[in-house]
C-alpha positions in Angstrom: 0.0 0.0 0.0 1.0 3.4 -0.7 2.0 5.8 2.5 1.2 9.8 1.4 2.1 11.9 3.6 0.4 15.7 2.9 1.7 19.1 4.1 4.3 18.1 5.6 5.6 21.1 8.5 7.7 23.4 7.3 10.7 22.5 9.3 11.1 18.9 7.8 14.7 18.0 6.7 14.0 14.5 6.7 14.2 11.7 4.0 11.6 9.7 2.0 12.4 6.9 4.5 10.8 8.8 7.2 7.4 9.0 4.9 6.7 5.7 4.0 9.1 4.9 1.4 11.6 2.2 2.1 14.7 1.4 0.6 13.2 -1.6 -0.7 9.9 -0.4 -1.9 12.2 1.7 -4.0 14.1 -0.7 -5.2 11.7 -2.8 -6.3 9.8 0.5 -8.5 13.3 1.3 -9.8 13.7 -2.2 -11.1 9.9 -2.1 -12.6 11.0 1.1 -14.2 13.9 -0.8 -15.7 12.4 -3.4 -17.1 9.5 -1.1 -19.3 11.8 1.3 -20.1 12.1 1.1 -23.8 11.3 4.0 -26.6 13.9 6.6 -25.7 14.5 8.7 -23.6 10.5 10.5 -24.1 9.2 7.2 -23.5 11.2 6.4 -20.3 10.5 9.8 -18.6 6.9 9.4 -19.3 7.1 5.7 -17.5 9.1 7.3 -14.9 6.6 10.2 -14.8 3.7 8.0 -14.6 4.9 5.7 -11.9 7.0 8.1 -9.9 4.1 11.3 -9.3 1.2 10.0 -11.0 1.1 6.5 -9.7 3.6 6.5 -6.6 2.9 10.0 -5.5 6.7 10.2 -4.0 7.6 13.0 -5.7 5.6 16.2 -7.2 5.5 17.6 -10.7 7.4 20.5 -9.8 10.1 18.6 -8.5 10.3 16.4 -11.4 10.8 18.3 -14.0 13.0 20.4 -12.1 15.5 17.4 -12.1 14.6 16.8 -15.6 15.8 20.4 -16.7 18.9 20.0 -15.1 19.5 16.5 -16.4 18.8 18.4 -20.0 21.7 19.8 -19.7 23.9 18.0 -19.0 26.1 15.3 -21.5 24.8 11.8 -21.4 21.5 10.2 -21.5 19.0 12.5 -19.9 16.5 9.7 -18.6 18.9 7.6 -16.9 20.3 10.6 -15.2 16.7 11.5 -13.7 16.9 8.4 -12.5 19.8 8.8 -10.6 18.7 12.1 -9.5 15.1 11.2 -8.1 16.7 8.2 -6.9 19.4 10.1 -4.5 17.0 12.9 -3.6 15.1 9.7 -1.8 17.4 8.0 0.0 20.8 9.8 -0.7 23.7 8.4 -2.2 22.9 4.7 -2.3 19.6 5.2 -3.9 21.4 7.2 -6.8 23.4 4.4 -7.2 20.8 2.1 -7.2 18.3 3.5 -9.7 20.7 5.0 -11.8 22.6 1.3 -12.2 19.1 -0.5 -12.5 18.0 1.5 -15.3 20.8 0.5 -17.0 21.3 -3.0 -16.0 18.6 -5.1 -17.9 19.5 -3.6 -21.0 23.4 -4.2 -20.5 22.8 -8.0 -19.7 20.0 -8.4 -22.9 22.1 -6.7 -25.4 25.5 -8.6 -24.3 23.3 -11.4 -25.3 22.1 -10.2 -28.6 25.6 -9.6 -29.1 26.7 -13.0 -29.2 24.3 -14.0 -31.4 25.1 -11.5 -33.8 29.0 -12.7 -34.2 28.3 -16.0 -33.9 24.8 -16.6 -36.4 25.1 -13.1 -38.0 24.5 -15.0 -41.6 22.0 -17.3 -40.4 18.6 -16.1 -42.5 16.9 -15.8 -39.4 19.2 -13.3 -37.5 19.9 -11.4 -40.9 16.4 -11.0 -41.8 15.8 -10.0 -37.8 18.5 -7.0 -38.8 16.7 -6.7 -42.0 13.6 -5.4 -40.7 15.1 -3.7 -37.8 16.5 -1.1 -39.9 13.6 -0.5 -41.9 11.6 0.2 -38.5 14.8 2.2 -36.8 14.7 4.2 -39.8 11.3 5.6 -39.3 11.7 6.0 -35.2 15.1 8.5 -36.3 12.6 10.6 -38.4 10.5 10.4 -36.2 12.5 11.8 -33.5 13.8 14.8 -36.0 10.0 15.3 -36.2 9.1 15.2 -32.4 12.2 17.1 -31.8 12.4 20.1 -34.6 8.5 20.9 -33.7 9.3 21.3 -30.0 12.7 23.3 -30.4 12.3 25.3 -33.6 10.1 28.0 -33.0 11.3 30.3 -34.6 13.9 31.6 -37.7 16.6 31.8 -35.7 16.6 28.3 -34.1 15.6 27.0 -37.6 19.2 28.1 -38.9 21.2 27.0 -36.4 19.5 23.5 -36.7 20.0 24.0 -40.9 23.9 25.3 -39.6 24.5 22.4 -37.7 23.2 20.2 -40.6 25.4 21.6 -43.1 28.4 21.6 -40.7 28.2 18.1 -40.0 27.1 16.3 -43.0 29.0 18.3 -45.4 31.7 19.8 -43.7 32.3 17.0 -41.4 32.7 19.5 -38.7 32.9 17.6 -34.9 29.7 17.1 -33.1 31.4 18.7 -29.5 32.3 21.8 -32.0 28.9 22.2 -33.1 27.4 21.6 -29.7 30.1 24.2 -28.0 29.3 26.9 -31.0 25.4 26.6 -30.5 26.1 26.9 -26.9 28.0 29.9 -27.0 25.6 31.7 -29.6 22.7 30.6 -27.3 24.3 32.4 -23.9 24.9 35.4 -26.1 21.4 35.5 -27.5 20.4 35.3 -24.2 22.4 37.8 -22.4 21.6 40.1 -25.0 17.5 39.7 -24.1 17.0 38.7 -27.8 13.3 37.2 -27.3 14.1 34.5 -30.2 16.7 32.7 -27.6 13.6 33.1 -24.5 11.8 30.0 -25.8 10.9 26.7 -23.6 11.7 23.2 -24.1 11.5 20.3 -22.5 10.2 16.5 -23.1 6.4 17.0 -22.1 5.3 14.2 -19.4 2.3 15.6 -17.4 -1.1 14.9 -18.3 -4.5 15.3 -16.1 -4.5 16.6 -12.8 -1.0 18.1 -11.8 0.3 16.7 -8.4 2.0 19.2 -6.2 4.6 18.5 -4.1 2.7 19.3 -1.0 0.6 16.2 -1.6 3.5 14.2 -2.0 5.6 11.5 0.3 8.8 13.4 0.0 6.8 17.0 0.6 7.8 20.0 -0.5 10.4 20.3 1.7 13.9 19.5 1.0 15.8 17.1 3.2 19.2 17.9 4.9 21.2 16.0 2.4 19.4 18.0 -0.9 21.3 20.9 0.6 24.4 22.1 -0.8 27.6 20.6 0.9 31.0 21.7 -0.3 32.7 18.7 1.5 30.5 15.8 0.6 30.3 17.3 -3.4 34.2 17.4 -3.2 34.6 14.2 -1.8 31.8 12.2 -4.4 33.2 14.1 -6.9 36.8 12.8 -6.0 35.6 8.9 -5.7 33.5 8.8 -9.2 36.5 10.7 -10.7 39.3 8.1 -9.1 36.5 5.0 -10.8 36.2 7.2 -14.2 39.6 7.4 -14.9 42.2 5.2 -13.0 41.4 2.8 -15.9 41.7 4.8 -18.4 45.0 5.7 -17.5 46.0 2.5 -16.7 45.1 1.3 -20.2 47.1 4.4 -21.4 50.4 3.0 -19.5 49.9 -0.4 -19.5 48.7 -0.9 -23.4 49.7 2.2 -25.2 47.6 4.7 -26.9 47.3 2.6 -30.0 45.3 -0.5 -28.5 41.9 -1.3 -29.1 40.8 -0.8 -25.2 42.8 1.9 -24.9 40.9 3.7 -27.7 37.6 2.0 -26.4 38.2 3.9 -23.1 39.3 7.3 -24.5 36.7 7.6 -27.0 33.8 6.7 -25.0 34.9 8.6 -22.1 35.3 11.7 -24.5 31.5 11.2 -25.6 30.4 11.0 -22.0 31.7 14.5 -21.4 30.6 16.0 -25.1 27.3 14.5 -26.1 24.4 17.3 -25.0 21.2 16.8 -26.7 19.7 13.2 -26.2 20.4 10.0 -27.4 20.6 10.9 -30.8 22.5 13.3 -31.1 24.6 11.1 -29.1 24.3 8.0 -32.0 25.3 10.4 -34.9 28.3 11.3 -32.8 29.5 7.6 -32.2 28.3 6.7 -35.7 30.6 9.2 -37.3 33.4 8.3 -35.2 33.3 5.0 -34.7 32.7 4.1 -38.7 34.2 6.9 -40.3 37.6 7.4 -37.9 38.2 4.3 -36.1 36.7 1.5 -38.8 35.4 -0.3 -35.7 32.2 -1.6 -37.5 30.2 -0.5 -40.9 27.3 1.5 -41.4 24.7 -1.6 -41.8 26.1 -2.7 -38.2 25.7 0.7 -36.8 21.4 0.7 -37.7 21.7 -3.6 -36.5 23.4 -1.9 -33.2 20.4 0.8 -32.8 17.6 -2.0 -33.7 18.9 -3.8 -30.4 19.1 -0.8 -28.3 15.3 0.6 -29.5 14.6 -3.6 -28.8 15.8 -3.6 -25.6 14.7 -1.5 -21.8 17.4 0.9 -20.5 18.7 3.8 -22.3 19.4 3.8 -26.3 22.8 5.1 -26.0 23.6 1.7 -24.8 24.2 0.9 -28.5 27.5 2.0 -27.5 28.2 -1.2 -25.5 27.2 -2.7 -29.4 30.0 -1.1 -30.7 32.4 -1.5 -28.1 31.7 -5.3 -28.3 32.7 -5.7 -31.9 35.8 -3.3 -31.9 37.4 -5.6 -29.4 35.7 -9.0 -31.1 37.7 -8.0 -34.4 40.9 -6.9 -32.7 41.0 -9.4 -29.8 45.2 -9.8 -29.9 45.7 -13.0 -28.0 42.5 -13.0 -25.8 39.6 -15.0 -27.3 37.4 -13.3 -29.6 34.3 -13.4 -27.2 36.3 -12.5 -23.9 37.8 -9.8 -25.5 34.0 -8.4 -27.2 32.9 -9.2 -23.2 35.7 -7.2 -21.8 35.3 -4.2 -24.7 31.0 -4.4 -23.9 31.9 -3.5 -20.1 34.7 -1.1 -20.6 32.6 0.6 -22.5 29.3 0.7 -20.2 31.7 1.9 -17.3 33.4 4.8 -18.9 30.2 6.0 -20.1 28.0 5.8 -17.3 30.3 6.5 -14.3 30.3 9.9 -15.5 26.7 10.1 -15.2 26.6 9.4 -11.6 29.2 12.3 -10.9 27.4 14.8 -12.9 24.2 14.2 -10.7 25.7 13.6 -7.3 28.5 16.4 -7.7 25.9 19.0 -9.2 22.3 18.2 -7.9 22.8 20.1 -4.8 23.5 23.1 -6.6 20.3 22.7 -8.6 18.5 26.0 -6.8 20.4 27.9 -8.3 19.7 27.3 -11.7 16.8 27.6 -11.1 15.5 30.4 -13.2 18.4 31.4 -15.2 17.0 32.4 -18.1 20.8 33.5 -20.2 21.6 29.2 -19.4 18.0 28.2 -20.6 18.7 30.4 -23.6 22.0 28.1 -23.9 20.2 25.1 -23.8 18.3 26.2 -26.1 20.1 26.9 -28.7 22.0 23.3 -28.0 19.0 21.9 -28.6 18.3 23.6 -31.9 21.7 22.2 -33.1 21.1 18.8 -32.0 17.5 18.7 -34.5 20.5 19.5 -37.5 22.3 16.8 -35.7 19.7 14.4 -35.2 18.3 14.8 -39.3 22.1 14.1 -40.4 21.7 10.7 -38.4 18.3 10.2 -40.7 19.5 11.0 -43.6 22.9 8.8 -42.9 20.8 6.0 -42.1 18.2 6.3 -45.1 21.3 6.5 -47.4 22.9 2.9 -45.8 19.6 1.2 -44.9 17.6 2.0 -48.7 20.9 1.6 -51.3 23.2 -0.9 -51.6 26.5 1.5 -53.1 26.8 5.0 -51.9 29.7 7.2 -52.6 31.8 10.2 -51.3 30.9 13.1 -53.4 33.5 16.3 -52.8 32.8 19.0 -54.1 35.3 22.2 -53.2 35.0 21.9 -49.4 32.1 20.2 -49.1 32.3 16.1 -49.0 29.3 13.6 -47.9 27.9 10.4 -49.1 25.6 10.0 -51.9 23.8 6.9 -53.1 23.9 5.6 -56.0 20.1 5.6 -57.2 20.0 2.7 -59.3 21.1 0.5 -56.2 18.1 1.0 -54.8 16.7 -2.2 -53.0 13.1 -2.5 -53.3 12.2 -4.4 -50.4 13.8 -2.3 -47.6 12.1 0.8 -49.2 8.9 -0.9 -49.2 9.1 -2.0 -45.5 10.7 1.4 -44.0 7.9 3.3 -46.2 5.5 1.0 -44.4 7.1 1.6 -40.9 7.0 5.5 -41.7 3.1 5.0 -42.3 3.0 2.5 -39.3 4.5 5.6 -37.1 3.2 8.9 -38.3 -0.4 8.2 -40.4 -1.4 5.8 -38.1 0.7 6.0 -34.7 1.5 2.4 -34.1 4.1 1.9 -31.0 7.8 1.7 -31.5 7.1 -1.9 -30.1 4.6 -3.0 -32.3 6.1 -1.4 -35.2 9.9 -3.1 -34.6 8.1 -6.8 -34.2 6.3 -6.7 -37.1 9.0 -5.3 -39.5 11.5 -7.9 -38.1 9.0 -10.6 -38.3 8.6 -9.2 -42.4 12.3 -9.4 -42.6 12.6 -12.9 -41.2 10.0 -14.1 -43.6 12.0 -12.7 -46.6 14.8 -14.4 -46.1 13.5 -17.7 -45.2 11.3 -17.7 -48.1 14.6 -17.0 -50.4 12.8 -13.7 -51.5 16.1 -11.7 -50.7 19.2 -13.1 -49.6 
């Protein structure tokens, strides 16, 4: 049964274990959370909306999407950040821990699993046509997203170019996505400083629906307990400890293996992204996938879409595609550990140097979260970020269309300017036909991600058994 405690005195500095909500009860909604956490980031804040306020009653709309606007901006996967957050603002530092590393955990162990399958029956007709008709369904979710994103963020002329600047920047210029994200940034705080109305704008991942819950009716109150407070000593001291597990083993790769090795660069790339990528999960995939193909050669462009088919599959967060792609650089430069020890080892390195990060963004910076609150020149910042990341986000589409719909594409340069371009006659029928019918699926009709990604990869199966496409 559900303990609410309303209008709670004035004076209260206590925790949510004082109002009815037990390290275990939380535990246990944290793992729930978890495991129906798929559809991106919107999808998992309105699960954790739904449970957490609507359902739960712990905390209060105003509290939540508090959190969530500092989460925005910060690098790394909003959602599983919020997590962490409304998990340590319940029961301190432990509960950070522990619904922060839940949220990520079921979707670590299923897509280490998916993993093996791919390198072990990646040409069996059944797993191929899976991958098949992931793509075409992925496909449609990334427009999708360009869609949900641009209407929310683009409201006016101004935000419209820097989203068409950071388009042309990255797909024809090439231009690095922290560059772009660092240039918008910059433009936004100016904007703002200088009161320019275009940069005032809101944004934000909508969640609320129905009657708004306060946080005077809530468990937690509206209150905030002793350890919410700003602490100089205890920041310093977190901060220290998630710094020391960050990057001792990044340096010790560095030393022990050299900068050339294949975990080496695993660890230095990743934990580069974790510090760079503002602007959602993907913004944080066109990042990786121009990185991780294009410099590094770790896997091709079809494996990049098979990687996002098993994160949008899959609960947690979808940057977790990263653990995809740091399992298949090590599988296919293993040196003289086994193939599938090394892809293990590569899987975990990379889920550690991207989410320890996480957890000392939140537990360093949460206490400071007042003041922010308000501050309308770093909203206009954000902003602005946010603009960029819609011209990031439709480079990622249109990357993904070129790979997923031809079968030969080829670098065009033309002065400065050099991108991909398919050749048209390679054209393959079949994956047009099924993303086109995954586009209707998702905008003219507005089937479920879920739904959607079944019945396309139950198409693509079909193909290839049948010997329709091989």
């Amino acid at each position: 049964m559900n303990r609410v405690v309303v209008e709670l005195p004035a004076s209260n500095g206590s925790t949510a274990q004082d109002h009815g909500i037990t390290f275990g009860d939380a535990a246990r909604v944290w793992a729930r959370i978890a495991s129906l956490s798929f559809g991106g980031p919107a999808g998992q804040i309105a699960v954790m909306h739904r449970i957490l306020v609507e359902e739960k009653r712990w905390i209060g709309e105003e509290r939540f999407l508090h959190a969530l606007n500092y989460c925005m901006l910060l690098p790394g996967p909003e959602a599983q950040q919020l997590a962490a957050y409304i998990g340590w603002l319940l029961h301190k530092t432990k509960g950070g821990l522990v619904a922060g590393g839940l949220f990520v955990l079921p979707g670590f162990v299923a897509i280490l699993g998916l993993s093996y399958l791919y390198v072990l029956l990646g040409h069996a007709p059944l797993i191929t046509g899976l991958f098949f008709g992931l793509k075409a369904a992925v496909l449609a979710v990334v427009i999708e997203a360009v869609v949900r994103i641009g209407s929310r963020a683009l409201k006016n002329n101004i935000m419209r170019g820097i989203a068409a600047a950071a388009f042309v920047a990255i797909f024809f210029l090439n231009a690095p996505f922290p560059l772009i994200v660092l240039t918008a940034g910059i433009g936004g705080y100016i904007g703002g400083r200088s009161g320019l109305s275009a940069f005032m704008g809101g944004g934000g991942h909508g969640g609320a629906s129905g009657n708004v819950v306060h946080d005077r009716d809530t468990a937690l109150g509206e209150h905030l307990p002793d350890h919410v407070r700003p602490n100089l000593a205890w920041s310093l001291k977190i901060s220290g400890i998630f710094l020391f597990l960050w990057l001792v083993p990044v340096v010790a790769l560095l030393a022990i293996l050299g900068p050339d090795d294949v975990f080496t660069r695993i660890a230095t790339f990743f934990s580069q992204m974790a510090m760079v990528t503002f602007g959602g999960a993907y913004a944080v995939l066109a990042y990786v996938a121009q990185e991780a193909v294009g410099t590094y050669g770790w896997l091709r462009p079809g494996e990049m879409l098979d990687g996002l088919g098993l994160a949008e599959t899959t609960p947690g967060p979808l940057i977790m595609v990263t653990q995809f792609v740091g399992f298949l650089a090590a599988f296919r430069d293993a040196g003289a550990l086994p193939p599938l020890v090394a892809a293990t080892l590569g899987a975990i390195l990379t889920t550690w140097v991207t989410f320890i990060p996480c957890f000392l963004w939140i537990f360093a910076g949460a206490p400071f979260l007042e003041k922010l609150r308000g501050n309308r020149t770093l909203s206009a910042a954000l902003g602005a970020i946010t603009a960029a990341v819609v011209g990031v986000i439709l480079n990622l589409a249109i990357w993904f269309a070129i790979h997923t719909l031809f079968r030969d594409v080829r670098e065009v340069r033309v002065a400065q300017f050099a991108f991909d371009f398919p050749v048209l006659t390679s054209l393959h029928i079949p994956a047009a036909l099924l993303a086109l019918g995954a586009a209707v699926a998702v905008f003219r009709f507005k089937v479920g991600m879920i739904p959607v990604l079944a019945t396309t990869s139950a198409i693509g199966v079909a193909l290839y058994l049948s010997g329709m496409i091989s």
